[in-house]
N, CA and C atoms as an extended XYZ file, in Angstrom:
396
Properties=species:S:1:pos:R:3:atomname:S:1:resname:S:1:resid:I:1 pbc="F F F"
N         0.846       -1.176        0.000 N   UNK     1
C         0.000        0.000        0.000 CA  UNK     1
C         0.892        1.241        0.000 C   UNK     1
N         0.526        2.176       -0.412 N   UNK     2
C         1.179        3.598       -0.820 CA  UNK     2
C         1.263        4.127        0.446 C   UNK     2
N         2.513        5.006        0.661 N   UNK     3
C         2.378        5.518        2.456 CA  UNK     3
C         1.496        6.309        2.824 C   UNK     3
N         1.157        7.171        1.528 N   UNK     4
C        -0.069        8.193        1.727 CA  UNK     4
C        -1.280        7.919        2.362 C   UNK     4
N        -1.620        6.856        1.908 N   UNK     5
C        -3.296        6.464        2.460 CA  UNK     5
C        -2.973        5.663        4.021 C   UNK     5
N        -1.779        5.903        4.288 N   UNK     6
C        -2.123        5.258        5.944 CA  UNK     6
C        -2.158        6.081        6.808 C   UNK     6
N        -2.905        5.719        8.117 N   UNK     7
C        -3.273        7.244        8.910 CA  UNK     7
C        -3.147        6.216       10.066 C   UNK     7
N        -1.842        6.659       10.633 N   UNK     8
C        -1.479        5.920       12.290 CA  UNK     8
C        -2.981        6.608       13.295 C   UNK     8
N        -2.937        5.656       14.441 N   UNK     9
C        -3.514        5.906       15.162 CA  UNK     9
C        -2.650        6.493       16.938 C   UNK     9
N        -1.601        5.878       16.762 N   UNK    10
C        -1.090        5.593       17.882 CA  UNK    10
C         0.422        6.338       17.722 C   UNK    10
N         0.787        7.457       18.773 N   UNK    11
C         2.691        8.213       18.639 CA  UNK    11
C         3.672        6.752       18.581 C   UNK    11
N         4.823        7.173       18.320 N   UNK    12
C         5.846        6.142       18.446 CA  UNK    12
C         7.026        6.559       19.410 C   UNK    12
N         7.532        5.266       19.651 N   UNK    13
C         8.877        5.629       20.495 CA  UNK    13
C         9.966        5.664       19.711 C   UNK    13
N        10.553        6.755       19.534 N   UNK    14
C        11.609        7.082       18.674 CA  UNK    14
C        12.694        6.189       18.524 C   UNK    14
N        13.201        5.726       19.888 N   UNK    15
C        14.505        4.762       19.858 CA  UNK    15
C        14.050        3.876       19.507 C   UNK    15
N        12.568        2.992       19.479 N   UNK    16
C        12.404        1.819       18.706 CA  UNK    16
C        12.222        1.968       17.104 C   UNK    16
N        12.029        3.287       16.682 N   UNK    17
C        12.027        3.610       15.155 CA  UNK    17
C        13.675        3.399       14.758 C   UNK    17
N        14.511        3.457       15.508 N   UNK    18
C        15.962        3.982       15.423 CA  UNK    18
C        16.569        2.436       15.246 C   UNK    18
N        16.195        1.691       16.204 N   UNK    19
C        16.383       -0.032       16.392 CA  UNK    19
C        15.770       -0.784       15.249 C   UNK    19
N        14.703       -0.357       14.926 N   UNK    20
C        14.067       -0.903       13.957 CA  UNK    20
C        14.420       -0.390       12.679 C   UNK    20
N        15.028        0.819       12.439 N   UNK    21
C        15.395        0.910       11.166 CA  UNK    21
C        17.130        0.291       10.723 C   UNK    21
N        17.611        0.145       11.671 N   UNK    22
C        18.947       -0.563       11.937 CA  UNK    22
C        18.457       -2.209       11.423 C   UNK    22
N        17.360       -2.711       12.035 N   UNK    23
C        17.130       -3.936       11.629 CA  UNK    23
C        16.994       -4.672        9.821 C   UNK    23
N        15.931       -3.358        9.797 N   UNK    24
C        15.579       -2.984        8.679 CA  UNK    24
C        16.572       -2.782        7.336 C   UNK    24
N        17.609       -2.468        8.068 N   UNK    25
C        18.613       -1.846        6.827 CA  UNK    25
C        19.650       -3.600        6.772 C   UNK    25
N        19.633       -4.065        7.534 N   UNK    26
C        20.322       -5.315        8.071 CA  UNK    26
C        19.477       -6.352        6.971 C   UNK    26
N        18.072       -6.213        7.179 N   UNK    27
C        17.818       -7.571        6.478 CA  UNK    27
C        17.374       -7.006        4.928 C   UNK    27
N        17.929       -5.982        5.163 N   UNK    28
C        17.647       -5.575        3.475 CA  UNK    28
C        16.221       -5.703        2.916 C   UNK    28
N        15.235       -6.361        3.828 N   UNK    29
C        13.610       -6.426        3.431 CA  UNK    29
C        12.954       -5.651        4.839 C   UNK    29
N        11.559       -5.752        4.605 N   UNK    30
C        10.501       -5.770        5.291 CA  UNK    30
C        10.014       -7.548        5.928 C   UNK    30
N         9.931       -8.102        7.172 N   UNK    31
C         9.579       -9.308        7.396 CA  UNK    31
C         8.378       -9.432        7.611 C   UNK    31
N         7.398       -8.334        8.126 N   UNK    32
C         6.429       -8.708        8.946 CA  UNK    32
C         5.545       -7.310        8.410 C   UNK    32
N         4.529       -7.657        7.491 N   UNK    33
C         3.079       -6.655        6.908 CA  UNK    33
C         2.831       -5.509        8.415 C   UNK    33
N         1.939       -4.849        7.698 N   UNK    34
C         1.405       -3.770        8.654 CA  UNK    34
C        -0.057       -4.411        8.507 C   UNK    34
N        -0.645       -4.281        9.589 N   UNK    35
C        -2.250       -4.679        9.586 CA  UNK    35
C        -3.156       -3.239        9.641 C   UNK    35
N        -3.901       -3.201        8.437 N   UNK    36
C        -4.391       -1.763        8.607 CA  UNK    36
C        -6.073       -2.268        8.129 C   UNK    36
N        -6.802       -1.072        8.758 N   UNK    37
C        -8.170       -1.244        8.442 CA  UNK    37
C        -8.442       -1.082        7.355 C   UNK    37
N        -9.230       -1.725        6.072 N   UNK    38
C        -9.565       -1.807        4.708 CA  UNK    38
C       -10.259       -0.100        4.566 C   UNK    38
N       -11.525        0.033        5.434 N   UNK    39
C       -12.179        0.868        4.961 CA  UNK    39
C       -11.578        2.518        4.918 C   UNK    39
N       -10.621        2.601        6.193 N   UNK    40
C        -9.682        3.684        6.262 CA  UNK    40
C        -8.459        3.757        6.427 C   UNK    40
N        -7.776        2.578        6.539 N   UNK    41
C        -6.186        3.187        5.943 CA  UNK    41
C        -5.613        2.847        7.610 C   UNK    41
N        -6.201        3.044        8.514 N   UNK    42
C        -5.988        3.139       10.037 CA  UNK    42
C        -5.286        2.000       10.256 C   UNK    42
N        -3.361        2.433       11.055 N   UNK    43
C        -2.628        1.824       10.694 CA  UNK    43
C        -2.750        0.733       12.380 C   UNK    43
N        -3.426       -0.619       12.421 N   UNK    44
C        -3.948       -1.298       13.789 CA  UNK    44
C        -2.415       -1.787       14.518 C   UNK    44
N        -1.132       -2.373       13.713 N   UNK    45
C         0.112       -2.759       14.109 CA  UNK    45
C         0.671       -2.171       12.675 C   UNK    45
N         1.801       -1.938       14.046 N   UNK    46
C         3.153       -1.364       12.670 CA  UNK    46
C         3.337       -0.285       12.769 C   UNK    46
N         2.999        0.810       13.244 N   UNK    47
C         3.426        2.191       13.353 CA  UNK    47
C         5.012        2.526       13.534 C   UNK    47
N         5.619        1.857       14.123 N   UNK    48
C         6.971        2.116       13.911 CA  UNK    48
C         7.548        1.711       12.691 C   UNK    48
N         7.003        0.421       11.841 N   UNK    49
C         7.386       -0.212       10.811 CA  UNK    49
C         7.079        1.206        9.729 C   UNK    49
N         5.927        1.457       10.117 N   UNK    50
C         5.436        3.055        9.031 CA  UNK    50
C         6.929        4.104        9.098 C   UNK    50
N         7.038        4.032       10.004 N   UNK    51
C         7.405        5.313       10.365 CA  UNK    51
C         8.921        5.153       10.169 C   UNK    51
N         9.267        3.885       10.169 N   UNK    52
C        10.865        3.591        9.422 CA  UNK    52
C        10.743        3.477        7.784 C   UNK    52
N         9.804        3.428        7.326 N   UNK    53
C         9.408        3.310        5.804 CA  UNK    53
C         9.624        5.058        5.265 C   UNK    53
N         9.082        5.747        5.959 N   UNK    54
C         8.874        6.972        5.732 CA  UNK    54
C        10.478        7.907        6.043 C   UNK    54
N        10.496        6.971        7.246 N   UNK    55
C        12.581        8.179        7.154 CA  UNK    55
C        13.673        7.221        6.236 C   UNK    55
N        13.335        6.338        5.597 N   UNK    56
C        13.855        5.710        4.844 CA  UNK    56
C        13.907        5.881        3.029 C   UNK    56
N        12.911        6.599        2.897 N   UNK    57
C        12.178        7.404        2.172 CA  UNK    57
C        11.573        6.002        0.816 C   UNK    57
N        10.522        4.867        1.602 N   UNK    58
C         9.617        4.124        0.517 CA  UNK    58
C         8.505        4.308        0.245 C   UNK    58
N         8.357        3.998       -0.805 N   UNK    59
C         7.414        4.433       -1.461 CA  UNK    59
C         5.993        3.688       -0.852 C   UNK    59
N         6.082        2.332       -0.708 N   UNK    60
C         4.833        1.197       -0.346 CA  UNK    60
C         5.464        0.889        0.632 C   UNK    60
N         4.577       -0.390        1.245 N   UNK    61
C         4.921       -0.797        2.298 CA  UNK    61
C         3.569       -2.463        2.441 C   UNK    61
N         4.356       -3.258        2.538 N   UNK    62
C         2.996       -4.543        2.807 CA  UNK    62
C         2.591       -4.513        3.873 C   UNK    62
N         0.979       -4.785        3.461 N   UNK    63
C         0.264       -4.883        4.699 CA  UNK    63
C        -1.064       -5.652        4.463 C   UNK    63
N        -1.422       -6.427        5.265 N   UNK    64
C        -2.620       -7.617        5.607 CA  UNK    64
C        -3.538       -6.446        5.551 C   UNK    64
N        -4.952       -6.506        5.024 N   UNK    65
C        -6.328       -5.453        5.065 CA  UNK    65
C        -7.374       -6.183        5.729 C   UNK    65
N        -7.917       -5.951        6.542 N   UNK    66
C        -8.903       -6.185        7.540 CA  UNK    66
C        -9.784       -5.194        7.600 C   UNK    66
N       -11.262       -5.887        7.590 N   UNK    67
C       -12.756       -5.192        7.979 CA  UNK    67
C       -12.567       -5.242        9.552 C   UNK    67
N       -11.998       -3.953        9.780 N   UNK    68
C       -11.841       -4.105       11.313 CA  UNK    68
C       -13.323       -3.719       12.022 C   UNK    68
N       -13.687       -3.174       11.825 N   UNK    69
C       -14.939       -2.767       12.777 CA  UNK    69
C       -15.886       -3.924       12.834 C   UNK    69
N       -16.130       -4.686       11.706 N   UNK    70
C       -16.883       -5.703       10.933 CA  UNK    70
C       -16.361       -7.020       11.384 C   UNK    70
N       -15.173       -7.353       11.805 N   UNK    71
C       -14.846       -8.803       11.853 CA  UNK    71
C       -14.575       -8.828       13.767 C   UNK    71
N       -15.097       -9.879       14.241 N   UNK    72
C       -15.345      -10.036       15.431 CA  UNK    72
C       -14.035      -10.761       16.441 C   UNK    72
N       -13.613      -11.847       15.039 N   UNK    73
C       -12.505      -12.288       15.509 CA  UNK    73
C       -10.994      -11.752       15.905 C   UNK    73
N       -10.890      -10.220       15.617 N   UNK    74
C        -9.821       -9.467       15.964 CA  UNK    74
C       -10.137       -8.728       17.085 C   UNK    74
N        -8.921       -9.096       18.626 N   UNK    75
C        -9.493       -8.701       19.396 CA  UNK    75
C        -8.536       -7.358       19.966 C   UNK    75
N        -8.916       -6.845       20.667 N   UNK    76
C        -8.757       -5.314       20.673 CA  UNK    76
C        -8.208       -5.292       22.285 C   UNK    76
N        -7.055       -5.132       22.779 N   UNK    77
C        -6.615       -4.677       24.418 CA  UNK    77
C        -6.034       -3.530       24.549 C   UNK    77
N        -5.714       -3.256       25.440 N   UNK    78
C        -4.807       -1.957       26.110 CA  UNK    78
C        -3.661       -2.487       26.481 C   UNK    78
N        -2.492       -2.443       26.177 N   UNK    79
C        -1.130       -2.925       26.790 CA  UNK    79
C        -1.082       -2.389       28.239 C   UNK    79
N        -0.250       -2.716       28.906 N   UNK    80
C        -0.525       -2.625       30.421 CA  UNK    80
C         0.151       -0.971       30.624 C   UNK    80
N        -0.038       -0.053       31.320 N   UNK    81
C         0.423        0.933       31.766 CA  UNK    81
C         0.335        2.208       30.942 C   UNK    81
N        -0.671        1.976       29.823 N   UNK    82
C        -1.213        2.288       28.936 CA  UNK    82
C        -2.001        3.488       28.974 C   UNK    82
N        -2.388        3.542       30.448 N   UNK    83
C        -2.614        4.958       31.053 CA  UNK    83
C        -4.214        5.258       30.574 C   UNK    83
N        -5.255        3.935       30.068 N   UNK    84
C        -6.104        4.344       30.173 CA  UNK    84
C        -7.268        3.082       30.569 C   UNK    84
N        -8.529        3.017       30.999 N   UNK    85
C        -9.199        2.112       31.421 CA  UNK    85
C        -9.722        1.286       30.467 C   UNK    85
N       -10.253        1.709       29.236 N   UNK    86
C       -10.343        1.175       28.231 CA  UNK    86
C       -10.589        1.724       27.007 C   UNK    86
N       -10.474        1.091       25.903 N   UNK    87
C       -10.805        1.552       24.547 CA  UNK    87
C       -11.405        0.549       23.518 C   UNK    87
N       -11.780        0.961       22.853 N   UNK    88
C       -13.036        0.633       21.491 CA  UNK    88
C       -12.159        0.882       20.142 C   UNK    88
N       -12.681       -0.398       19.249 N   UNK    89
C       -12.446        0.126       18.128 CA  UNK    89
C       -12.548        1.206       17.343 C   UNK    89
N       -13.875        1.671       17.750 N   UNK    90
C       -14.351        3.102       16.777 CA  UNK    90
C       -13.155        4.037       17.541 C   UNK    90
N       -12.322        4.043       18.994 N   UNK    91
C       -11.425        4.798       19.401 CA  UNK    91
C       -10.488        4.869       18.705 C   UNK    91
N       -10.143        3.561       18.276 N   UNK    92
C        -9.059        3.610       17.148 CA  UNK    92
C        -8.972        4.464       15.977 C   UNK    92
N       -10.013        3.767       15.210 N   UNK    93
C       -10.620        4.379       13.943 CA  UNK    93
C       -10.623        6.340       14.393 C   UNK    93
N       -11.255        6.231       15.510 N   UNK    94
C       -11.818        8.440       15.577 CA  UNK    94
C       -10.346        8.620       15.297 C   UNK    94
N        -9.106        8.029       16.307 N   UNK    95
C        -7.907        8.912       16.916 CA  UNK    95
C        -7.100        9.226       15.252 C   UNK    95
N        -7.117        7.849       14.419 N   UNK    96
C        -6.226        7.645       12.924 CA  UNK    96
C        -6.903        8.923       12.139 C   UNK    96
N        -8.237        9.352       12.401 N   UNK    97
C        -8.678       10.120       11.130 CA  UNK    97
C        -9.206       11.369       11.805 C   UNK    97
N        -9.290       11.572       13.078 N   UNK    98
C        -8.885       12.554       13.491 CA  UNK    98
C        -7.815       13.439       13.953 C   UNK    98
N        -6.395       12.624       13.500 N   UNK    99
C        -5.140       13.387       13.351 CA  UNK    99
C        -4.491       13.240       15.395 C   UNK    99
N        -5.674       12.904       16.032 N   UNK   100
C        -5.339       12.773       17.778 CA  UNK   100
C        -4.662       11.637       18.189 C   UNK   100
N        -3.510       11.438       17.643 N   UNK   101
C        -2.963       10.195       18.072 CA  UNK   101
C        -2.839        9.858       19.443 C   UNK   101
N        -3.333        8.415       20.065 N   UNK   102
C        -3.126        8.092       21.072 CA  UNK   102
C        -1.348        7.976       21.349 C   UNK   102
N        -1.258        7.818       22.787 N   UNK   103
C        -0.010        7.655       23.453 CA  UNK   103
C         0.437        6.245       23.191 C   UNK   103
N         2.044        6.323       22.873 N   UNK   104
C         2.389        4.769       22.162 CA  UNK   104
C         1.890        3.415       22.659 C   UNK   104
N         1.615        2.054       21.963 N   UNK   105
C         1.863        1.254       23.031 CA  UNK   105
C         0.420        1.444       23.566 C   UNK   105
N        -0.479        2.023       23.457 N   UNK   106
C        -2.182        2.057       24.182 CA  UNK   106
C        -2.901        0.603       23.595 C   UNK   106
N        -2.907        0.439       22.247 N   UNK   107
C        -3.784       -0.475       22.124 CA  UNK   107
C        -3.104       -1.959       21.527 C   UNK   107
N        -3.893       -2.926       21.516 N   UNK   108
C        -2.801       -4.335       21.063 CA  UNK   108
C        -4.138       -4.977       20.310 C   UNK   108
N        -3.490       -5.379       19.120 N   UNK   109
C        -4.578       -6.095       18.214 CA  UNK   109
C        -4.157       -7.751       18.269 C   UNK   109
N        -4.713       -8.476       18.891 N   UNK   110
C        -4.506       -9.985       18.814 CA  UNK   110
C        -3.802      -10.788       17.507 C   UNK   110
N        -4.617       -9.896       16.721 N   UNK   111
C        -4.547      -10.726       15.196 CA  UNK   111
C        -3.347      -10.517       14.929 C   UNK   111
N        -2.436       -9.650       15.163 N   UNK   112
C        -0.973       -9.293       14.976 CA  UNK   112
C         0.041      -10.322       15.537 C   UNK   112
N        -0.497      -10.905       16.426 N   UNK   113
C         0.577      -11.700       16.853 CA  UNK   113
C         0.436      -13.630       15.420 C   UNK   113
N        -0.488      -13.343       14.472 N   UNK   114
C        -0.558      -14.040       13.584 CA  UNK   114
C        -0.103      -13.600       12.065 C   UNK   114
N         0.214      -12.928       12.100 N   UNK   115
C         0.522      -11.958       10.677 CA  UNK   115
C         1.774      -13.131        9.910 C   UNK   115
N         2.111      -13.141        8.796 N   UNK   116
C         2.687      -14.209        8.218 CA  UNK   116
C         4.180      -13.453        7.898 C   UNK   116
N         4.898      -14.399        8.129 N   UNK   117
C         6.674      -13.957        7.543 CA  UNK   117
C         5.992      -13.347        6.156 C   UNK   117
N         7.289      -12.337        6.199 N   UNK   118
C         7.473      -12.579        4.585 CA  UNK   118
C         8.794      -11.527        4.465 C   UNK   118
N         9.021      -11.430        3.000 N   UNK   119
C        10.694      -10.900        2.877 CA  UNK   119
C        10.210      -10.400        1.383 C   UNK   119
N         9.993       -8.935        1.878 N   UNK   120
C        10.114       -8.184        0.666 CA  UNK   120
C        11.425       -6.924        0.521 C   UNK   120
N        12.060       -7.326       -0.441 N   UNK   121
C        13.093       -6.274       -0.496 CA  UNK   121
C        12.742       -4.954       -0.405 C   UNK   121
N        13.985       -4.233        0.118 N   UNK   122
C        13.629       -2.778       -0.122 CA  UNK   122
C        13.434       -2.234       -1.008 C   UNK   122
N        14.309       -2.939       -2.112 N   UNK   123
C        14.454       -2.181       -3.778 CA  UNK   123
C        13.036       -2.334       -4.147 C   UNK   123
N        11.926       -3.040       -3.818 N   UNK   124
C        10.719       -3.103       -4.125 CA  UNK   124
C         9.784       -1.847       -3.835 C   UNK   124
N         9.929       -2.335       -2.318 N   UNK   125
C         9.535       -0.954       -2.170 CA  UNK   125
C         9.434        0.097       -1.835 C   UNK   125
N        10.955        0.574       -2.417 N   UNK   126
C        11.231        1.806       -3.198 CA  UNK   126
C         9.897        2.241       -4.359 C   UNK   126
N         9.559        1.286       -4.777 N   UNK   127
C         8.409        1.627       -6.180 CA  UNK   127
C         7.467        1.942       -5.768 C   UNK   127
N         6.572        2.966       -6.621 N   UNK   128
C         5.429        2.453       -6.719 CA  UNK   128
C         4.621        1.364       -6.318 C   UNK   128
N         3.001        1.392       -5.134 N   UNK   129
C         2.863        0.296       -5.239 CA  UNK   129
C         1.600       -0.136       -6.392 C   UNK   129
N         1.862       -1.565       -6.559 N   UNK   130
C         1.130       -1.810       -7.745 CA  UNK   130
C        -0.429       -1.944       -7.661 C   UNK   130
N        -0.931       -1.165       -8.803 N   UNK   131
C        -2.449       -1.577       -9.011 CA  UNK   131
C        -3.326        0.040       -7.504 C   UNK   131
N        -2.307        0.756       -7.530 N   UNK   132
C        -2.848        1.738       -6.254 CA  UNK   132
C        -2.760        3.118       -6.488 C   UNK   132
């Protein structure tokens, strides 16, 4: 997906953008998709992965698309210390497209801990992504 149409929900921790783009430059690919909501772009895991794509300067970036509001089986927590009592999907969805990013690390999508290897070079995507 093109970097344009993704809209984080959640700030990042800088030194893990810094670690992760070190990784990043190491395996010469991307291993692990971003999981973002189909209907808006709302980035559910991966925000640091975004955000090393972007000071790296690529163009796309893979990512799994999910009917998040719609599919029941993706479940939605608060990481611990998270600093709030609870949250909702539509919280997600308001914070990504209302520009109010939550504080890092607030929410945890289950389905992420299933996301599939994969090894896409960088020189890829560097490009254009296709068909977008």
């Amino acid at each position: 997906m093109p970097l344009e149409v993704l809209r984080p929900h959640e700030q990042i921790l800088p030194k893990k953008v810094d670690q992760l783009e070190r990784i990043t430059h190491r395996w010469n690919a991307y291993t692990k998709p971003l999981l973002l909501d189909r209907a808006t772009g709302t980035i559910l895991d991966g925000h640091h992965r975004y955000n090393v794509a972007k000071r790296i300067g690529l163009l796309c970036v893979p990512c799994v698309l999910i009917d998040y509001l719609d599919d029941d089986s993706i479940e939605l927590d608060l990481w611990p210390n998270s600093g709030r009592d609870s949250i909702s999907k539509q919280d997600v969805i308001d914070a990504a497209l209302s520009g109010d990013l939550m504080h890092p690390k607030t929410s945890r999508h289950r389905l992420s801990d299933h996301l599939p290897p994969i090894a896409i070079p960088l020189s890829r995507l560097k490009q254009p992504a296709i068909g977008k």
